[in-house]
C-alpha positions in Angstrom: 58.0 -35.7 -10.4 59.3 -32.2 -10.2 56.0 -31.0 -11.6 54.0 -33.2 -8.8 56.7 -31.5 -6.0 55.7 -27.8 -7.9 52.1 -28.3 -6.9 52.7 -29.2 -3.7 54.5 -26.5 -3.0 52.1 -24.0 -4.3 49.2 -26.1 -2.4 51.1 -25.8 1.0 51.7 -21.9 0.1 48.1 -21.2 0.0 47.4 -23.3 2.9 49.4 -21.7 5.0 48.4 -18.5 3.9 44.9 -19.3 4.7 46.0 -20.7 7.9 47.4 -17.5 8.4 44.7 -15.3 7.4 42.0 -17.2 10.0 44.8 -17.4 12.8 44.4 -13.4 12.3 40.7 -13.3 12.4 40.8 -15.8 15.6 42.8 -13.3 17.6 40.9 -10.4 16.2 37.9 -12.4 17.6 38.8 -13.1 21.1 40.7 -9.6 21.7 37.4 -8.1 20.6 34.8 -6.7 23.3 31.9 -6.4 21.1 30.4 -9.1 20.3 29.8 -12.2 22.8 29.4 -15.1 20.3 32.7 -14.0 18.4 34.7 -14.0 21.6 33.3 -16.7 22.6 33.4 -18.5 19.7 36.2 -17.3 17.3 35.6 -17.8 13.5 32.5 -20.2 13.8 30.4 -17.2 15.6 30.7 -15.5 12.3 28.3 -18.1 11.1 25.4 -17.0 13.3 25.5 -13.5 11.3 25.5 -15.0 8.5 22.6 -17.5 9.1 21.1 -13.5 10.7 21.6 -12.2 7.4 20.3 -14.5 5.1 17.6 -15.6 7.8 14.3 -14.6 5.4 15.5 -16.2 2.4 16.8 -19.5 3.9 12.9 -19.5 5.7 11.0 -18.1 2.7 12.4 -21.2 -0.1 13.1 -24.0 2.8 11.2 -23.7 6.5 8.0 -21.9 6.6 4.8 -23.0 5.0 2.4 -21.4 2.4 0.5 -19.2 4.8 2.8 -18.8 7.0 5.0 -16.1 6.8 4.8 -12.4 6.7 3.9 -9.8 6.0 2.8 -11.5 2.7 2.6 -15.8 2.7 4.0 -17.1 0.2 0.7 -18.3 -1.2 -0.2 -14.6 -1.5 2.7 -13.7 -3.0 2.2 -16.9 -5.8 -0.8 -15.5 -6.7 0.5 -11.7 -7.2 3.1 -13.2 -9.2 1.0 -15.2 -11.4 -1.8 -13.4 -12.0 0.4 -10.4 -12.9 2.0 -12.5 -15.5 -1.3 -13.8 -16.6 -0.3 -17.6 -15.6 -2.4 -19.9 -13.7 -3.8 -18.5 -10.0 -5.9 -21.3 -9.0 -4.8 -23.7 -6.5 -5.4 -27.4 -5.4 -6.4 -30.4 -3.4 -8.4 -27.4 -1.2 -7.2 -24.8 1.0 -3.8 -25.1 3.2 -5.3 -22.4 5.7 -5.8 -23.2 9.1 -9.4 -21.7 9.2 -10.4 -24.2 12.4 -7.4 -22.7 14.5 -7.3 -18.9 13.2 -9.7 -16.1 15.0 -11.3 -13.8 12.8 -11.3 -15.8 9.7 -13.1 -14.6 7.0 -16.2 -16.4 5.3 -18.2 -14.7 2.2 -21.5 -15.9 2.6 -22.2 -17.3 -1.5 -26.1 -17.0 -2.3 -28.1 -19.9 -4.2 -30.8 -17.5 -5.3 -30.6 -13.9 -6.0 -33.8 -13.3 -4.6 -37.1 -11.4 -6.5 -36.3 -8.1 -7.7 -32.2 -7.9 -7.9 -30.6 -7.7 -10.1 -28.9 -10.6 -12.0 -25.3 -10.3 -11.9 -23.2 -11.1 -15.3 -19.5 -11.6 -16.1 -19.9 -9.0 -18.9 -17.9 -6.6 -17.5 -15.1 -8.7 -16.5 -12.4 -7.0 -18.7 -13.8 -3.4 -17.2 -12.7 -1.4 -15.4 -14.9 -1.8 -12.7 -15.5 1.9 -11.8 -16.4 3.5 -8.4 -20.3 3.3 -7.2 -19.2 7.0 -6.5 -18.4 10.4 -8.4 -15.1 11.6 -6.2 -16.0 15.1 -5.7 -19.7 14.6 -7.0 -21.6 15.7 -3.5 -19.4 18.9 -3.1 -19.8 19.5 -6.6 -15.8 20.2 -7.3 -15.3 21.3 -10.9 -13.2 18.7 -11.9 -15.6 16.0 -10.1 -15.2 12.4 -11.6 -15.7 9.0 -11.5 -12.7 6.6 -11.0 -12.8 3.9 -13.2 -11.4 1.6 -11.1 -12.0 0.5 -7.8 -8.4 -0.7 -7.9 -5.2 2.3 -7.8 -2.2 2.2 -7.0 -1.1 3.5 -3.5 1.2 6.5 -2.5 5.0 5.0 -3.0 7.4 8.0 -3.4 9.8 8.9 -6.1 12.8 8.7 -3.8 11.0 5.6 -2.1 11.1 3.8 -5.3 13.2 4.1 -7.8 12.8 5.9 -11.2 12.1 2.5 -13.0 9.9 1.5 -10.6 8.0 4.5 -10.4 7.6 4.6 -14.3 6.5 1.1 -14.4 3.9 2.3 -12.2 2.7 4.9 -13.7 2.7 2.9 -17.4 1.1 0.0 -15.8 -2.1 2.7 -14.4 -2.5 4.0 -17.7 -2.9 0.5 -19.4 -5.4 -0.7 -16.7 -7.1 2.3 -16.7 -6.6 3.4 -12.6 -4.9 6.2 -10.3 -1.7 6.5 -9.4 -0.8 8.2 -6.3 2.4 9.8 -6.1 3.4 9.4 -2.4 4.8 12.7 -0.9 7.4 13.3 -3.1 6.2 15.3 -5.8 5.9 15.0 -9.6 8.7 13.2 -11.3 9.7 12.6 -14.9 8.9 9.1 -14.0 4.9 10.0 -12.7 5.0 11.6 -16.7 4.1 8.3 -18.9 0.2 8.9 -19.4 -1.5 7.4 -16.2 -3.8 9.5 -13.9 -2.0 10.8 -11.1 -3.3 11.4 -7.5 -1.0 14.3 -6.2 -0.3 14.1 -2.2 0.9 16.6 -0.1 3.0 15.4 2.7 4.0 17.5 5.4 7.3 19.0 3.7 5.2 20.2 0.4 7.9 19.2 -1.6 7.2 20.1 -4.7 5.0 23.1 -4.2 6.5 24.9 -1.3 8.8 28.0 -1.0 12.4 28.2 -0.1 11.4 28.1 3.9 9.9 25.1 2.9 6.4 26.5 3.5 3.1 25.7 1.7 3.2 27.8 -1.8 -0.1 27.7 -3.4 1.4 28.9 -6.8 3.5 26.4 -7.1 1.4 23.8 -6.4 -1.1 25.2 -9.1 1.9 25.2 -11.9 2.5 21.6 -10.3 -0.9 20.4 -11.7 -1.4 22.1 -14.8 1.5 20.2 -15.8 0.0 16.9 -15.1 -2.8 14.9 -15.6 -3.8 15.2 -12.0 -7.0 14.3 -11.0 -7.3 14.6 -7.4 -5.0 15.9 -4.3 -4.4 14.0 -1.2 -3.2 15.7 2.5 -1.4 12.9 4.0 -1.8 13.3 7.7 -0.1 10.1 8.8 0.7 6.9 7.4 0.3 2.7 8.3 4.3 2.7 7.9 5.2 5.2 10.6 1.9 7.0 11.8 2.9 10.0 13.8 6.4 10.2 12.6 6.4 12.2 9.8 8.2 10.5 6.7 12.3 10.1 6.3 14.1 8.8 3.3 17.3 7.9 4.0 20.3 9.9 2.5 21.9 7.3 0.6 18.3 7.5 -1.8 18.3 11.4 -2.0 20.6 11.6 -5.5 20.9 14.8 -7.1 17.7 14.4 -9.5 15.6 13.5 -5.9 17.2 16.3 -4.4 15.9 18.3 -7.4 12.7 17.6 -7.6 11.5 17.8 -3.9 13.9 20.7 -3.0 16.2 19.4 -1.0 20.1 18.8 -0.1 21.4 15.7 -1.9 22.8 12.8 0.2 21.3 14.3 3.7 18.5 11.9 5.5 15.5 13.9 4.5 12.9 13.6 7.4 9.5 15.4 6.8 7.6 16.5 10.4 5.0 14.4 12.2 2.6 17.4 11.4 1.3 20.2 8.9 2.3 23.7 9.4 -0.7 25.0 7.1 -3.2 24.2 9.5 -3.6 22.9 13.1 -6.4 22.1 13.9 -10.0 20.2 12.1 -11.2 23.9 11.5 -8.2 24.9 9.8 -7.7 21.8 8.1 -11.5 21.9 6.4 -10.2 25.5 5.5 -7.2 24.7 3.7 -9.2 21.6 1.7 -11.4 23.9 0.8 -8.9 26.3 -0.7 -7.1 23.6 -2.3 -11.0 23.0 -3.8 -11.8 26.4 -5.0 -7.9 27.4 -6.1 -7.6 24.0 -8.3 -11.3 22.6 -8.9 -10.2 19.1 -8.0 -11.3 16.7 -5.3 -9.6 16.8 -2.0 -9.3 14.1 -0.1 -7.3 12.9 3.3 -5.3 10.3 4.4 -4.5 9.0 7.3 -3.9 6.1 9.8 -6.0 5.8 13.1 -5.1 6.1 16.5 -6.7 8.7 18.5 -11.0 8.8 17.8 -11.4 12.2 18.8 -10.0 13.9 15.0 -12.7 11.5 13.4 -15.5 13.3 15.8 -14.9 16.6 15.3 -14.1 16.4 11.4 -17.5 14.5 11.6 -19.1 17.0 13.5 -17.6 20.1 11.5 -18.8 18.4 8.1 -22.5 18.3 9.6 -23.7 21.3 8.1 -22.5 20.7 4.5 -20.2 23.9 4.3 -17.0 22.6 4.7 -15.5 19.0 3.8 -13.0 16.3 2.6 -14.3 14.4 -0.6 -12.8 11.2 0.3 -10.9 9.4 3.1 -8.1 7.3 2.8 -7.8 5.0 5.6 -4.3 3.0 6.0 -3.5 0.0 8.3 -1.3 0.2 10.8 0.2 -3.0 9.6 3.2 -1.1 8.4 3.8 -0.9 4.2 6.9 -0.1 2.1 8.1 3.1 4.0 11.3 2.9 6.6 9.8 2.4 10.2 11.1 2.4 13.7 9.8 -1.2 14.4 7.6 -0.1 17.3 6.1 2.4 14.7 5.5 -0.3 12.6 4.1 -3.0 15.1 2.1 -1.3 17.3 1.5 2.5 16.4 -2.5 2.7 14.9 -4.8 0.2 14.7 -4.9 -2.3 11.7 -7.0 -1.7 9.0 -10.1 -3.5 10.0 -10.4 -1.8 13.5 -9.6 1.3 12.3 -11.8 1.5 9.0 -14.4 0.7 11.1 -14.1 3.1 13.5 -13.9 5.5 11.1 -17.0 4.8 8.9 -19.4 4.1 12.1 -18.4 7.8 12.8 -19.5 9.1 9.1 -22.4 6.6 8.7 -23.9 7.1 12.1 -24.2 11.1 11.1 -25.5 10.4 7.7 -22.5 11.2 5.6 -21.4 7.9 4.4 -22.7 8.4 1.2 -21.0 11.9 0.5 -17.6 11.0 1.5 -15.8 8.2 -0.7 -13.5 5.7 0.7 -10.3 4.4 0.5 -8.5 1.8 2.0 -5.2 0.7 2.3 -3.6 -2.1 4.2 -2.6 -5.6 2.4 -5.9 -4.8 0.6 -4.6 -5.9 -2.6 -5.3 -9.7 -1.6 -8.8 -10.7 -3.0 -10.4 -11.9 0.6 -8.7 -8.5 2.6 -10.4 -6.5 -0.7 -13.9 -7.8 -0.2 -13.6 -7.6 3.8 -12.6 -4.0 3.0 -15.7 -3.5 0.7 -18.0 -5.3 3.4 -16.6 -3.1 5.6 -17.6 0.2 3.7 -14.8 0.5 1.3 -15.5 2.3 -2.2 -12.3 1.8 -3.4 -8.8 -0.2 -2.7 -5.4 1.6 -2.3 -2.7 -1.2 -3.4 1.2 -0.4 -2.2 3.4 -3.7 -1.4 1.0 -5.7 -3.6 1.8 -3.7 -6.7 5.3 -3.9 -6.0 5.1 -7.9 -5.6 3.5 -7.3 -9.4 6.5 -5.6 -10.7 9.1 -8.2 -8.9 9.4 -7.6 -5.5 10.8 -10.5 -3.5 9.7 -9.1 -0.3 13.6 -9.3 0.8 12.7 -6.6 3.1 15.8 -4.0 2.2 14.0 -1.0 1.4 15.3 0.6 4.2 18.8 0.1 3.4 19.0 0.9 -0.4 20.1 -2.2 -1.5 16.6 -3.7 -3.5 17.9 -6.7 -5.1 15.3 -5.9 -7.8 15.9 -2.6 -8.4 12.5 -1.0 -7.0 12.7 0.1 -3.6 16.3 1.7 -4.4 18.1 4.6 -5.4 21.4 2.5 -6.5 21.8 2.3 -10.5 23.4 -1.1 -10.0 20.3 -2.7 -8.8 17.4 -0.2 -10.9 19.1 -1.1 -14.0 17.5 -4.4 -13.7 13.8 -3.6 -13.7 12.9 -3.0 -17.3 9.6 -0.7 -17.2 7.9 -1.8 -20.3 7.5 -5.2 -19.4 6.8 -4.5 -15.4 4.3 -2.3 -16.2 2.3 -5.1 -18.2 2.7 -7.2 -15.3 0.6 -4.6 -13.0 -1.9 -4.0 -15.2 -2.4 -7.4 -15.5 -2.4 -7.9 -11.9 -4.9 -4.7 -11.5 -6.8 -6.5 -14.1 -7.0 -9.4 -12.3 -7.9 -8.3 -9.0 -11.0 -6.6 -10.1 -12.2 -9.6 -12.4 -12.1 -11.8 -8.9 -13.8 -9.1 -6.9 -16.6 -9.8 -9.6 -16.4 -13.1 -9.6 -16.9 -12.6 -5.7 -19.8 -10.1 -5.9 -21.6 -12.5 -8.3 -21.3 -14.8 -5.8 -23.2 -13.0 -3.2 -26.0 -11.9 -5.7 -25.0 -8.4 -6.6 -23.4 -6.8 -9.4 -20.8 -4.7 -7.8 -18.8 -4.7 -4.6 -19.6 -0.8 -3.7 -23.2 -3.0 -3.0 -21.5 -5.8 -0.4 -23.1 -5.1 2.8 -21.2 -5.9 6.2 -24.0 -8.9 6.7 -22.4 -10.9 3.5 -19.3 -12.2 5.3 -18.6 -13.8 8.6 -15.3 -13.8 10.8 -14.9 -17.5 12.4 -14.2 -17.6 15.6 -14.1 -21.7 16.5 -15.4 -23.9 14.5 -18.9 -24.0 16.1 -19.4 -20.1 16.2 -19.0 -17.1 14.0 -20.3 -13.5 13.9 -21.4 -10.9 11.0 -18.8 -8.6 10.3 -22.1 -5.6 11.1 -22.2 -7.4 14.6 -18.2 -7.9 15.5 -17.8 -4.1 14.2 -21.3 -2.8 15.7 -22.7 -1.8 12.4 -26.5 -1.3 12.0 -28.1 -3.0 9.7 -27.7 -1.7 5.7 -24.1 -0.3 6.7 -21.0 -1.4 4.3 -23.1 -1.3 1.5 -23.6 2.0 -0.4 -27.4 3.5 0.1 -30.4 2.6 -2.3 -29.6 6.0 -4.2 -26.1 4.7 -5.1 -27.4 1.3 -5.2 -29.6 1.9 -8.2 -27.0 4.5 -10.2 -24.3 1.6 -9.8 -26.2 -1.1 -10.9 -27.5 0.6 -13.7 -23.4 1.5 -14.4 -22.9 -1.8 -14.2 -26.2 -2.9 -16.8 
């Protein structure tokens, strides 16, 4: 009995001081000016930021459906997931798309017959690497000119950006699958150093090879890649993420090694400018590529995000006369990727990838320079349909960011802003990195790179040619309603032949590909 009484007691101890404890939170909530719902509505208004907080998760396992949400569905992101761990990526009972309803939807155009004199495509080289149709660096004649062996590399993600885990997994998983890896604008790391090709980019803060002003330094940046295995340099003009802005990593994810490497002061927000200080204009720009060039011997190449046509015409018209130019282009989407954005930056700054891709290769094709100039793009390309819209489109090679972090266990909870990745890869906190084990994450992209390029095979077989450099912009059709749909060449104002690379290419790639 006394025992029974002793429990009671200790019950009605912690009930009161529960009682207690929310009577306090209560007052707190209705003496309180700044927030409506918690003065209004005292302990349960807490609920509202908690259903706020956990919002994506409770729609991403429970509400929305498998195409519906963004920016990857969660169809997209099964298929990521199993392809990079080499499980089953087919799906049944027919597509859950709503193609009838959905503007712009993309149909490749399959052919029954290959047609006299092309060439019969195989599934030999399904465990290539499915190189580019073009040598990057080739027309210019760079002295370190080469062939990419895969049409598939890994986008600029920063060290800093990502963590040092994730960055290494990276970097392992390019070597095994035989690709590029572009280091974002952060500079080498130990984490870049694990075998796989690197693409250096210069950002607008040089970190890495700039002087104490934090100025361009070209010796620096030539002791930067002879001790690399870098293969090509990138000037990053602007990016899908925040085009215009200039980059910023927050201070919470500039430790002391970050600080380090790039230069910097640790724990202080680390905002690059919106624009170059080594040139200012197109004809200083072509200058300073072509220094890079001669000073280095490797291809140069820009990336960039498009808003404003008038830089595309005059770098056009300036690389007329063959003196001066970029080797590639790297177009981004304005859809937004892994970096931290103002949300109007990310909504509605640059045009998405298919609108501005296009713009951008009518400009070079119309001049007659398509074929001199490879390119890149980047934009939720890593998705097999986006990939061989991007290739109709004029594409030579695909530029994959959130889709190779999906590979290595991204959840897509959307915290890379805030430093607190529950998966350890877009984070700077040891608690969370700990978790990403390299070794293994770096199998899973190389299996999802692997992947990727086997489907886009699959794909060209499917239209009757043996590469998709050779997918012309008359091979797929957007739907508009289901009684009407248009060419991509039309809807984009190509002319006919454009997308695909020219008979010269035509016949070196599909001998490559023999």
């Amino acid at each position: 009995m006394g025992q029974r009484s002793s429990t009671s007691s200790r019950w009605a101890r912690a009930g009161a001081v529960t009682a207690a404890a929310l009577g306090a939170v209560a007052v707190r909530d209705l003496t309180q000016k700044q927030h409506a719902i918690r003065r209004n509505f005292p302990l349960i208004g807490h609920l509202r930021y908690q259903l706020e907080k956990f919002g994506p998760e409770l729609r991403q396992y429970i509400v929305t459906s498998n195409d519906e949400e963004r920016p990857f569905s969660r169809d997209q992101r099964r298929w990521v997931y199993a392809s990079s761990k080499l499980e089953n990526n087919y799906f049944g009972f027919g597509t859950d798309n709503d193609y009838e309803n959905t503007a712009g939807y993309p149909i490749i155009k399959h052919r029954t017959f290959t047609g006299p004199g092309a060439p019969t495509p195989s599934h030999a080289h399904e465990g290539s690497p499915l190189p580019s149709a073009k040598v990057l660096g080739g027309p210019r004649r760079r002295t370190h000119a080469f062939r990419p062996a895969s049409v598939v590399n890994v986008s600029g993600m920063s060290f800093g950006a990502l963590s040092g885990h994730a960055i290494e997994a990276l970097n392992r998983g390019s070597l095994a699958a035989g690709c590029l890896h572009n280091t974002g604008e952060g500079a080498i790391s130990p984490h870049h150093r694990h075998g796989g090709d690197l693409v250096l980019q210069l950002g607008t803060s040089y970190f890495g090879c700039r002087d104490g002003d934090g100025r361009f330094d070209l010796a620096r940046l030539q002791e930067l890649v002879a001790s690399a295995p870098v293969r090509a340099l990138e000037i990053k003009l602007s990016q899908g993420a925040k085009p215009g802005l200039g980059g910023m990593l927050p201070g919470v994810k500039v430790s002391e090694e970050i600080a380090r490497i790039r230069g910097i002061e640790p724990g202080v927000d680390c905002a690059s400018p919106s624009r170059h200080t080594a040139f200012t204009d197109v004809d200083s720009m072509l200058d300073f590529v072509e220094l890079l060039a001669a000073e280095t011997g490797l291809p140069v190449g820009i990336k960039s995000a498009v808003g404003n046509l008038e830089f595309w015409d005059q770098l056009v018209a300036q690389m007329g006369d063959g003196e001066r130019g970029v080797d590639y282009v790297a177009v981004d989407g304005g859809e937004g990727g892994t970096g931290a954005a103002p949300m109007i930056f990310a909504d509605s700054v640059a045009y998405p990838f298919r609108l501005g891709f296009a713009e951008v290769y009518r400009r070079f094709a119309a001049a007659g320079l398509a074929d001199d100039v490879t390119f890149v793009g980047g934009g939720k390309l890593g998705i097999p349909e986006n990939a061989v819209l991007a290739f109709a489109l004029g594409v030579d090679m695909i530029a994959v960011g959130r889709e190779a972090m999906l590979s290595i266990g991204c959840i897509q909870a959307q915290k890379c802003h805030t430093d607190h990745c529950p998966v350890g890869i877009a984070t700077q906190n040891p608690r969370y990195a700990r978790g990403l084990d390299p070794t293994l994450k770096s199998e899973r992209l190389a299996n999802y790179v692997r992947t990727l390029r086997r489907d886009l095979l699959k794909v060209s077989e499917a239209i009757g040619v043996v590469h998709p450099a050779l997918i012309s912009a008359d091979d797929v059709d957007l739907v508009e309603h289901l009684t009407s749909a248009s060419p991509v060449r039309e809807v984009y104002g190509y002319d006919p032949g454009w997308g695909a690379v020219g008979p010269g290419l035509a016949s070196e790639v599909t001998a490559l590909m023999a």
